[in-house]
C-alpha positions as CSV (number, residue, x, y, z in Angstrom):
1,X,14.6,2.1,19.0
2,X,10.8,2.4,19.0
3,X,8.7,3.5,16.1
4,X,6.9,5.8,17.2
5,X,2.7,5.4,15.7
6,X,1.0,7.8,13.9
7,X,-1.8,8.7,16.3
8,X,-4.3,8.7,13.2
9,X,-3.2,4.8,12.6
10,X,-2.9,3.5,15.9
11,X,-7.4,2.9,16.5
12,X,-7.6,1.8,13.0
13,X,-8.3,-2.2,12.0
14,X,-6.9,-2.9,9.1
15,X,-8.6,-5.7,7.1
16,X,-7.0,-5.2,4.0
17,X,-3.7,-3.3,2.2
18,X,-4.0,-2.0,-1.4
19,X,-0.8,-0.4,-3.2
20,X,-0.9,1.2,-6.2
21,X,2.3,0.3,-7.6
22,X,4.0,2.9,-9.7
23,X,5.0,5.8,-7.5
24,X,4.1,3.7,-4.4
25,X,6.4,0.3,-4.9
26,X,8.7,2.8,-7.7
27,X,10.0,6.0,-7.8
28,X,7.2,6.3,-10.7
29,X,10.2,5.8,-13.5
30,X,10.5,3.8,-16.5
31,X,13.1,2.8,-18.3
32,X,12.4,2.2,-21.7
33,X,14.8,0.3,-23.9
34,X,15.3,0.8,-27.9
35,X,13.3,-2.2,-28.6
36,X,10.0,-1.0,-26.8
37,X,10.4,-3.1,-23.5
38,X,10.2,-1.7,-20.4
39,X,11.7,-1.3,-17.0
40,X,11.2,-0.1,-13.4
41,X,13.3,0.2,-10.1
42,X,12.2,-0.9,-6.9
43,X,13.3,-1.6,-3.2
44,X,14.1,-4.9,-1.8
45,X,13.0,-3.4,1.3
46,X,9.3,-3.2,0.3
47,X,9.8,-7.0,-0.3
48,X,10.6,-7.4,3.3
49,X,7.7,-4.7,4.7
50,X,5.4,-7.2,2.6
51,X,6.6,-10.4,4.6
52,X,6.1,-7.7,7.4
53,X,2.8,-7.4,7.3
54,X,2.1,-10.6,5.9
55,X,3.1,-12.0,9.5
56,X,0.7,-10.4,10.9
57,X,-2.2,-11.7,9.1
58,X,-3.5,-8.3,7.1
59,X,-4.0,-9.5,3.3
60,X,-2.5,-7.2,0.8
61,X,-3.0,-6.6,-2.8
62,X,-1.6,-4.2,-5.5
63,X,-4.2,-2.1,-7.7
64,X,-2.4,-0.7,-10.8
65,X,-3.4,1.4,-13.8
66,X,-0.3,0.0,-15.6
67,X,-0.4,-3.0,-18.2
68,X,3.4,-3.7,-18.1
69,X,4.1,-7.5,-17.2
70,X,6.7,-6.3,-14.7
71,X,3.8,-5.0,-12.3
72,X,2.6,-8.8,-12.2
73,X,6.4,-10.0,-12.2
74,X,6.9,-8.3,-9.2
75,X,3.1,-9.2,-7.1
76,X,4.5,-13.1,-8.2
77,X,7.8,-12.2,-6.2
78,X,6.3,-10.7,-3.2
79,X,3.6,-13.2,-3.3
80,X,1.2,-10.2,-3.7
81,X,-2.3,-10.7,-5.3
82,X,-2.4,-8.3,-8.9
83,X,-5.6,-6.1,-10.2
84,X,-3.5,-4.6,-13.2
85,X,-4.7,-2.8,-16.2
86,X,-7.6,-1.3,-13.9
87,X,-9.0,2.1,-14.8
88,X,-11.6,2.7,-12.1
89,X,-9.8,1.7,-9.4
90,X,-12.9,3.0,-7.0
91,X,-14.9,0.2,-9.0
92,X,-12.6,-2.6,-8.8
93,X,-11.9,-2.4,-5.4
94,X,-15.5,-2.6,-4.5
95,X,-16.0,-5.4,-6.3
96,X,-12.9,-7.0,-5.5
97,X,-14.0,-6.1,-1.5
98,X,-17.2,-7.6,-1.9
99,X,-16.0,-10.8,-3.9
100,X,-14.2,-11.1,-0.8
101,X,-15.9,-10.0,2.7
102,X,-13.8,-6.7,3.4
103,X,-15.6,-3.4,3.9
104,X,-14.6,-0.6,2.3
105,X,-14.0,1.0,5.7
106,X,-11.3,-1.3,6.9
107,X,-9.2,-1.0,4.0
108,X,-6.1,0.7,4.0
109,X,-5.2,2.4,0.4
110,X,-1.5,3.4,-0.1
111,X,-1.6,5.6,-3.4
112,X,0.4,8.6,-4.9
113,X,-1.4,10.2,-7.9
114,X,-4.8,11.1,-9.1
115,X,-5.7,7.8,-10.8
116,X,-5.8,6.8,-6.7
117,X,-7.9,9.4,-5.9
118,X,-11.8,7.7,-6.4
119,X,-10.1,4.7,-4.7
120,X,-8.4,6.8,-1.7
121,X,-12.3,8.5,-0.9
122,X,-13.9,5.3,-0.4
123,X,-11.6,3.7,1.8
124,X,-11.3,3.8,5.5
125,X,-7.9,5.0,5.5
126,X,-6.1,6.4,2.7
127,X,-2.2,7.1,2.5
128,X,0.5,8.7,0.9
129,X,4.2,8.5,-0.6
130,X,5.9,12.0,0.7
131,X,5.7,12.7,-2.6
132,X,2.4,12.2,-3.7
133,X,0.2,14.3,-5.5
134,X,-1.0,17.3,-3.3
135,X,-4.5,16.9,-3.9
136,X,-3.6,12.8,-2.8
137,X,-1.6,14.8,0.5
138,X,-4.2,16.9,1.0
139,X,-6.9,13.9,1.8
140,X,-4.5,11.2,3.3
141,X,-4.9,10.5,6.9
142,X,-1.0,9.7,7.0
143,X,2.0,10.8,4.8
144,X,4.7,8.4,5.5
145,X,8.2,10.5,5.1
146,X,9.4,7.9,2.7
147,X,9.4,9.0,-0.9
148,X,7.8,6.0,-4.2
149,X,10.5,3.8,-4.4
150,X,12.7,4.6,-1.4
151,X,10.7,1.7,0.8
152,X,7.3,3.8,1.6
153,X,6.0,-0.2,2.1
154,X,9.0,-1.0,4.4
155,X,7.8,2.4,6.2
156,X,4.1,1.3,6.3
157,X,5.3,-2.1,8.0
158,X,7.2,-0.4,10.5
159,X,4.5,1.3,11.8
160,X,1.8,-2.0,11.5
161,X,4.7,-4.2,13.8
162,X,5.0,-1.1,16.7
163,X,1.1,-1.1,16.6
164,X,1.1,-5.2,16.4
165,X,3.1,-5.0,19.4
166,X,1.5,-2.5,21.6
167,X,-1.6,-3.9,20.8
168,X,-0.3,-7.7,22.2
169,X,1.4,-6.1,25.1
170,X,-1.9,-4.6,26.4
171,X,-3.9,-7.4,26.2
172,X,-1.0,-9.5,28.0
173,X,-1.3,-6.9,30.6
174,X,-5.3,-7.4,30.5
175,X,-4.9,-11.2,31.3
């Protein structure tokens, strides 16, 4: 079966992916045990959307508010560069875009809350969990139907490979 592609992302170059990570890569839980640690869920098939995209070339990096180890325990897993502990995420990005070469207008922000928001308006092409914020729903240019935690980067991927594909299958047919 195809997937079919969001008309809004099938034009757009992506140079670069940011996730925020809780309520993006979580269902935006914690659980917090009687000594004080700290605990999240997520999907194992996020960890497969990443290798995904990652075979395609697109870099991709997660942006979190959250201080919590397990948001760099995880990036280490997926192999995923880690801005943690960030509270302007708008600021950080453009610096980390600049650092590296990427303009603002090829980056592709996946977020889900209002600490996304600054980020989100900057960016070429912002995107939400279904169950994002509604202000963050309101100024996406896609809503993926999967909810924080239930594979939204699994989603994203599916749609990157059907666009990956159509785009190699025209230019065969060019040559």
């Amino acid at each position: 079966m195809d997937t079919p592609i969001p008309d809004s992302l099938s034009n757009f170059d992506i140079d670069l992916i940011v996730y925020d990570f809780d309520g993006v890569m979580t269902n935006n839980r914690v659980y917090v045990f009687e000594d004080g640690r700290e605990a999240v869920q997520v999907n194992r098939a996020d960890g497969l959307g990443v290798n995904m995209i990652r075979s395609t070339g697109i870099p991709q990096i997660i942006l979190s508010t959250e201080t919590n180890p397990v948001v760099a325990a995880r990036a280490i897993k997926l192999g995923l560069e880690c801005l943690q502990g960030i509270d302007a995420k708008d600021e950080a990005l453009e610096q980390y875009c600049a650092k590296h070469g990427y303009q603002l207008e090829g980056v592709l922000y996946v977020g889900n809350d209002l600490n996304d928001l600054a980020a989100m308006q900057i960016v070429g092409f912002p995107v939400a969990p279904a169950d994002a914020h509604g202000q963050i729903l309101l100024m996406s240019k896609l809503i993926l139907e999967t909810k924080g935690g239930d594979g939204v980067v699994r989603e994203l991927a599916a749609y990157i490979d059907a666009i990956t594909r159509t785009r190699k299958e025209r230019a065969d047919a060019d040559n």
